[in-house]
C-alpha positions as CSV (number, residue, x, y, z in Angstrom):
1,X,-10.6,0.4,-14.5
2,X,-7.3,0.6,-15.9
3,X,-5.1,3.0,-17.7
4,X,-2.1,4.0,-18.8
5,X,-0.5,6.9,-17.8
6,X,3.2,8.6,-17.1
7,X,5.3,9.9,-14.5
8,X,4.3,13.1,-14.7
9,X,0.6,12.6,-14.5
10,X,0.8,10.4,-11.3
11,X,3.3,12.8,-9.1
12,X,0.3,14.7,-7.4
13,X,-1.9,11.8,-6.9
14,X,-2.5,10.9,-3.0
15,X,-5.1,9.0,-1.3
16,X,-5.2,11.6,1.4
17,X,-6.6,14.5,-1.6
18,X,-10.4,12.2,-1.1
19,X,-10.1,10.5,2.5
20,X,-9.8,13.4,5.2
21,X,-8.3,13.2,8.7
22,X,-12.5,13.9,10.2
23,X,-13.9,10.5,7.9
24,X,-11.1,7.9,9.6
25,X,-12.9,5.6,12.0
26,X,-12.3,6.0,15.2
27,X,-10.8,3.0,16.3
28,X,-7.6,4.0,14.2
29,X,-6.8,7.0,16.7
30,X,-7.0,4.6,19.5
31,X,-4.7,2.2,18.5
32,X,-2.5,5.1,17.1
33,X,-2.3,6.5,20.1
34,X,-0.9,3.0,21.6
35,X,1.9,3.2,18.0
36,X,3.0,6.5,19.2
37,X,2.5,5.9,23.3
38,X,5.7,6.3,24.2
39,X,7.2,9.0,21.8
40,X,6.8,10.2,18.0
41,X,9.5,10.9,16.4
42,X,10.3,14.4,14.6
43,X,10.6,13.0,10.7
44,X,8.2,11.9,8.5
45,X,10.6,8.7,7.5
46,X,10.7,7.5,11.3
47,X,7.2,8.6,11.8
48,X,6.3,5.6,9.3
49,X,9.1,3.2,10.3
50,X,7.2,3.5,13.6
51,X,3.7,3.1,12.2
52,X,5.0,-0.2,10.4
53,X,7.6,-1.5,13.5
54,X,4.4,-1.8,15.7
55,X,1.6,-3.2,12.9
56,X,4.0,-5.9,12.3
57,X,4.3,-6.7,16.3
58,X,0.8,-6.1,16.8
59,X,-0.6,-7.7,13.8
60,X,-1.0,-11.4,11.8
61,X,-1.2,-12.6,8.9
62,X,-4.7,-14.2,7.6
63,X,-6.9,-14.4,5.1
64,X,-8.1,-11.7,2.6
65,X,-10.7,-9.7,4.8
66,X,-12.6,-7.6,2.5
67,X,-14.1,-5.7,5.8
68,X,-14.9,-1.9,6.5
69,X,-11.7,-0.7,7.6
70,X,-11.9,-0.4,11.2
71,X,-13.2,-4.2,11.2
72,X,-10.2,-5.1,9.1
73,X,-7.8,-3.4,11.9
74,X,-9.8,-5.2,14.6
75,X,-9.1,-9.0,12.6
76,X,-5.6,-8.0,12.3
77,X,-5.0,-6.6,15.3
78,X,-7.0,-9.1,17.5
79,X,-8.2,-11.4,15.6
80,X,-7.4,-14.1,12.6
81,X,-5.3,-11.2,10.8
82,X,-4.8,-10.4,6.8
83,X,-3.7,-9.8,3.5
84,X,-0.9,-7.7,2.0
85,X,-3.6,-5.3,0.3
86,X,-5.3,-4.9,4.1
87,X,-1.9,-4.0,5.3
88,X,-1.6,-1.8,2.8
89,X,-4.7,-0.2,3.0
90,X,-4.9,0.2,6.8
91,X,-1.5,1.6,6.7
92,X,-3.2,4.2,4.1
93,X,-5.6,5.5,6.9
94,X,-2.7,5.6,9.7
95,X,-1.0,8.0,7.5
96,X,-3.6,10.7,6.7
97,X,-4.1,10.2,10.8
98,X,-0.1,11.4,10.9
99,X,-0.4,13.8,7.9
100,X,1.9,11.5,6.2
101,X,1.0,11.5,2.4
102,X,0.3,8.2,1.1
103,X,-0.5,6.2,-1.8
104,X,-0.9,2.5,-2.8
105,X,0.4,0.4,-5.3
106,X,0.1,-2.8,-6.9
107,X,2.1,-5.0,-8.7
108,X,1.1,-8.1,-11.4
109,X,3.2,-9.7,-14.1
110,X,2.8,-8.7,-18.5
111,X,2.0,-11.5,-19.2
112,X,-0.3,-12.1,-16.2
113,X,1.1,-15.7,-14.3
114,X,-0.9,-17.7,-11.7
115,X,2.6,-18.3,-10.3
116,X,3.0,-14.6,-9.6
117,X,-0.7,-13.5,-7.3
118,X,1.0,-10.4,-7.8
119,X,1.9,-7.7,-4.1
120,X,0.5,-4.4,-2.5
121,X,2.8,-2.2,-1.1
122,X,2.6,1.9,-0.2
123,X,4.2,4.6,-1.3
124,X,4.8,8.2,1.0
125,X,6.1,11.2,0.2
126,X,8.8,11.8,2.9
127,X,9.2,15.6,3.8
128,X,12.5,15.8,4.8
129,X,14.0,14.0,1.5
130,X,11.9,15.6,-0.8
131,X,10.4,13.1,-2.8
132,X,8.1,9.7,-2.9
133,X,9.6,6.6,-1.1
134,X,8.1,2.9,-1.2
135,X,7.1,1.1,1.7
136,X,6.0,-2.6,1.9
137,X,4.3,-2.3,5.6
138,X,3.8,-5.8,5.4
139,X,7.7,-6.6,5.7
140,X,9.3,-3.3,7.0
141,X,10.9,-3.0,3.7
142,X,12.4,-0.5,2.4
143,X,15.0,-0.1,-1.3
144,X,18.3,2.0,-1.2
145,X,20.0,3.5,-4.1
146,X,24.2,3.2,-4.1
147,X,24.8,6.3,-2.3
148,X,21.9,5.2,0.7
149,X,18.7,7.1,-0.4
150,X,15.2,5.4,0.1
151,X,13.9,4.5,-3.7
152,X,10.7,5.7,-4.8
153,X,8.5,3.1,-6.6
154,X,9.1,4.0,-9.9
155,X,13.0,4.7,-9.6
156,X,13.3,1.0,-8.5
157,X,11.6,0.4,-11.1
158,X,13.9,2.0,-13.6
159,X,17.2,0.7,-11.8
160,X,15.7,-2.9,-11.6
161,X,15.7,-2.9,-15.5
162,X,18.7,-1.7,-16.1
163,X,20.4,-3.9,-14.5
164,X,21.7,-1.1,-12.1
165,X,22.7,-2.2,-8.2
166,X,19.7,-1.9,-6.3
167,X,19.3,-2.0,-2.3
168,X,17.2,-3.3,0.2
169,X,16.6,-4.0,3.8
170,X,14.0,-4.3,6.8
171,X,14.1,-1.7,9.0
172,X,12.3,-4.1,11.9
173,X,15.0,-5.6,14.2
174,X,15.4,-9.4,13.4
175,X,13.6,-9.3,10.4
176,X,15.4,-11.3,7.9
177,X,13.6,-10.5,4.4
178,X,14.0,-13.8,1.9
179,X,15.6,-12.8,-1.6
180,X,13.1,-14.7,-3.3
181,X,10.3,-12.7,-2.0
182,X,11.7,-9.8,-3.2
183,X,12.3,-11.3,-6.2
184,X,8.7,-12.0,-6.7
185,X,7.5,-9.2,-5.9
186,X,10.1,-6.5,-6.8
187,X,12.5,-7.6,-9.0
188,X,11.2,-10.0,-11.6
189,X,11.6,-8.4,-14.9
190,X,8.2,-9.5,-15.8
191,X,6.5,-7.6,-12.9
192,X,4.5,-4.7,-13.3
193,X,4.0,-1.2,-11.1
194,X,-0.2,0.2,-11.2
195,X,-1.0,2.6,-8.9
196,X,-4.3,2.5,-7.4
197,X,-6.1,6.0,-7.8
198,X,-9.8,7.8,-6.4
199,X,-10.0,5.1,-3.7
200,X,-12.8,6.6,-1.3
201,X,-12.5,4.7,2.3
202,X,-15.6,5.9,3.5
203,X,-17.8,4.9,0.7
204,X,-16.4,1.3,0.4
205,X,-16.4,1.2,4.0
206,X,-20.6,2.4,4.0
207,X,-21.1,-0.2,1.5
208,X,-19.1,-2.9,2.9
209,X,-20.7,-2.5,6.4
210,X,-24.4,-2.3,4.9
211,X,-23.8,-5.3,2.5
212,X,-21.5,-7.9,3.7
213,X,-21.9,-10.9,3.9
214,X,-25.3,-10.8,2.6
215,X,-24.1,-9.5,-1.0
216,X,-20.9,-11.2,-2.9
217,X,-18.1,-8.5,-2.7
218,X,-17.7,-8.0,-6.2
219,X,-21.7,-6.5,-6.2
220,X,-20.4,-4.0,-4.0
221,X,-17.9,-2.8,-5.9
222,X,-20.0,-2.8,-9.1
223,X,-22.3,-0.8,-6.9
224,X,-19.9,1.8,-6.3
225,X,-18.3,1.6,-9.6
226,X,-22.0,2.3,-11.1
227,X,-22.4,5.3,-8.6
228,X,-19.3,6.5,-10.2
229,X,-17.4,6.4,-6.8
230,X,-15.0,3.2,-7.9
231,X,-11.0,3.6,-8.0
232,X,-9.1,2.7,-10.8
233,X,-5.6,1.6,-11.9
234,X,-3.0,3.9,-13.6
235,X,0.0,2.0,-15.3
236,X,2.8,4.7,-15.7
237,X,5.4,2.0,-16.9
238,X,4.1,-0.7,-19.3
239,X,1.0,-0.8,-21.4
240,X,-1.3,-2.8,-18.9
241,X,-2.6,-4.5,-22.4
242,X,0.5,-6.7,-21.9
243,X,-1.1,-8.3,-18.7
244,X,-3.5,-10.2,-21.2
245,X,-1.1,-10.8,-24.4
């Protein structure tokens, strides 16, 4: 499930390669027809600001869902809400709606601590600059180099442990972002980047819908890890063998 990897080896990996515009569910156009109601902008980077500016109106904070992922939308839209991985991952399907290319990360701590649960965040590759950017959709966060340009994960990464000046900043209006939190999740030198790779939204979401709540979640996704379907974790930082030393 995990592996180590490099820079290199991860710079072409997308979720949007295995989970096509035709297999979204449907209630994600509806509601992103209500994101981009008014007006869509021309950029990919405002295109997402936007995506992100109305989930966090729109949406709550809840409990861990492990739904399909249009019944995830529809807890966190209308009903008890979610995690930062549901976030994360319904953000995922909202971009290959846009044609925005998206990934998503994970972070833990080498050596793993309960005191650190560990965060999910996205990453999108922003036409217009060139390159990968993070995106933590569940704060409207976004990192800055000196000069102003958006970070991508693993060049915060680098900067961070260096000790070089690093910047961040919600783009939501009024949203004040604690330090600590960022500390936790970002910043800690003791944190650790995975990207999450081959995740199939349409087979976890056939086998969520057909299973739960009759069958424990982790049977499902030995289910789909035996049918060879399962997603995996590339570490292109640290040795994920840390996490257990």
């Amino acid at each position: 499930m995990s592996r180590n990897s490099s820079a290199a080896a991860i710079e072409s990996i997308s979720y949007n390669v295995l989970n096509k515009k035709e297999e979204m569910p449907r209630n994600f156009y509806k509601v992103n027809e209500l994101i981009f109601e008014q007006t869509k902008p021309d950029t990919d980077l405002e295109v997402v600001k936007q995506m992100v500016s109305w989930l966090y109106e729109h949406t709550r904070v809840g409990p861990g869902l492990s739904e399909p992922s249009d019944k995830a939308l529809e807890i966190m839209v209308y009903g008890k809400g979610g995690v930062c991985s549901d976030m994360a991952q319904i953000f995922n399907n909202f971009c290959v709606i846009n044609d925005i290319q998206v990934r998503e990360w994970g972070t833990t701590s080498a050596p793993f601590s309960r005191e650190n649960g560990g965060h999910s965040f996205n990453e999108v590759y922003i036409n217009e600059l060139q390159k990968w950017v993070l995106i933590d959709a569940s704060l409207g966060l976004l990192f800055y180099d000196e000069q102003g340009v958006p970070l991508s994960v693993l060049e915060l990464y680098q900067l961070s442990r260096t000790g070089e000046t690093v910047r961040y900043r919600s783009f939501i209006e009024g949203r004040v972002i604690e330090e600590g939190q960022v500390i936790k999740n970002y910043l800690n030198t003791d944190v650790t980047p995975f990207l999450i790779c081959d995740y199939r939204n349409k087979v976890y979401d056939t086998y969520l819908r057909w299973a739960r709540p009759r069958v424990p979640v982790f049977l499902i996704h030995f289910a789909v890890y035996v049918i060879g379907k399962s997603y995996h974790y590339e570490f292109p930082m640290d040795d994920y063998k840390k996490i257990f030393s």
